[in-house]
N, C-alpha and C positions, 0 to 999 in steps of 0.2 A: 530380155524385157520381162519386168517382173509382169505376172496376171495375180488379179484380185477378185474373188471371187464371196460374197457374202450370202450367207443363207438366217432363218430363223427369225426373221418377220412375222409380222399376223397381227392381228385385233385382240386387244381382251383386256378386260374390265379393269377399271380402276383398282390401284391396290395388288393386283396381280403382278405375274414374273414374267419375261422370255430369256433368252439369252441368242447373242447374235452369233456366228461364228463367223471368219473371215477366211477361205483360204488361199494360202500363197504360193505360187510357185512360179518359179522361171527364176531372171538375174537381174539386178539392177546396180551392177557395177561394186567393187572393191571398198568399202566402205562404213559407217557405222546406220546402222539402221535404225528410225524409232518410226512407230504406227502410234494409228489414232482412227477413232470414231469421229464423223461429223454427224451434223443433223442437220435440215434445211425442213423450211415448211415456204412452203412456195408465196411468193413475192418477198421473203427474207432472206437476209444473207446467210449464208453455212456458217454454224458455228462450231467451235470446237466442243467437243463431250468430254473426252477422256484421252491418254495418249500414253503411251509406255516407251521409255530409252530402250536400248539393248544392253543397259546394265540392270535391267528389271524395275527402274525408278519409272511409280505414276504419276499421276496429274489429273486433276479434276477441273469439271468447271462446278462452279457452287452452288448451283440451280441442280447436280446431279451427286455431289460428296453425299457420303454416307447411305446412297440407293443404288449406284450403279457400280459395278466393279471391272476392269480392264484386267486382263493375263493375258498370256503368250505363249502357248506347248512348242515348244524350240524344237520338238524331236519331230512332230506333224507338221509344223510351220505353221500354225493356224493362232487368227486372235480372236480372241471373244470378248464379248461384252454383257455380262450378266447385269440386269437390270429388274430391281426389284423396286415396290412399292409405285408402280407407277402410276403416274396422273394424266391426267387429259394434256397438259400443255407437253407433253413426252412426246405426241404426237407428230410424227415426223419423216420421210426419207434421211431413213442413217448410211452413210457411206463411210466404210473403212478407205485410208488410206497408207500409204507409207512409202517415207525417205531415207538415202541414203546419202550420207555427208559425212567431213571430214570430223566435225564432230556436230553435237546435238545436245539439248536439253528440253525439259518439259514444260510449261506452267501454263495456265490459263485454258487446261484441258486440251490442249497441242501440241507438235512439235515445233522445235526452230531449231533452224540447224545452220550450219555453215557453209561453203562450200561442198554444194549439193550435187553431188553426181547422178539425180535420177527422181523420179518419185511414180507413182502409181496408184491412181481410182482403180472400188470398185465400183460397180453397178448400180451400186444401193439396192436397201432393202425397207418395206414402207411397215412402220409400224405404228396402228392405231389404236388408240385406248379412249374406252368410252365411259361415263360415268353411271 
């Protein structure tokens, strides 16, 4: 069973950075892997931020291109999501996730995938920015 694990949360001012880290470990079956960032702001639906395949292709959603950035240190196992310039509407519980499938692609700041052998929340991590 894969665990997900997100750190680098906090408050801070409009304009400013954080950066998320996700990390991963355990197993989540035989398979192609892509993660992703969600965000939810309570009484909304979760939506997608960002997501990376495991051939290194991203994906954005267009509310976050050109501010946020998605990676994956393959040797640590961990994903980040470096998020710069941010605004008040950023405000949000971001949860990493990630699937394993037969195969996968990205768009719309998600994964989709195929014939899915697994997937894995984490906890989320609350990040608030004030103007």
């Amino acid at each position: 069973q894969l665990q997900l694990v997100e750190s680098g949360g906090g408050s801070v001012q409009a304009g400013g950075s954080l950066r998320l880290s996700c990390a991963a470990s355990g197993y989540m079956g035989y398979g192609v892997y892509c993660m992703g960032w969600f965000r939810q702001v309570s009484g909304k639906e979760r939506e997608g931020v960002a997501a990376i395949d495991s051939d290194g292709t991203t994906n954005y959603a267009e509310s976050v291109k050109g501010r946020f950035t998605i990676s994956h240190d393959n040797a640590k196992n961990i994903l980040y999501l470096q998020m710069n310039s941010l605004k008040t509407e950023d405000t949000a519980m971001y949860y990493c996730a990630a699937g394993s499938y037969a195969a996968s692609s990205v768009r719309d700041g998600r994964c989709y995938g195929v014939g899915e052998k697994g997937n894995a929340w984490g906890q989320g991590t609350q990040v608030t920015v004030s103007s």
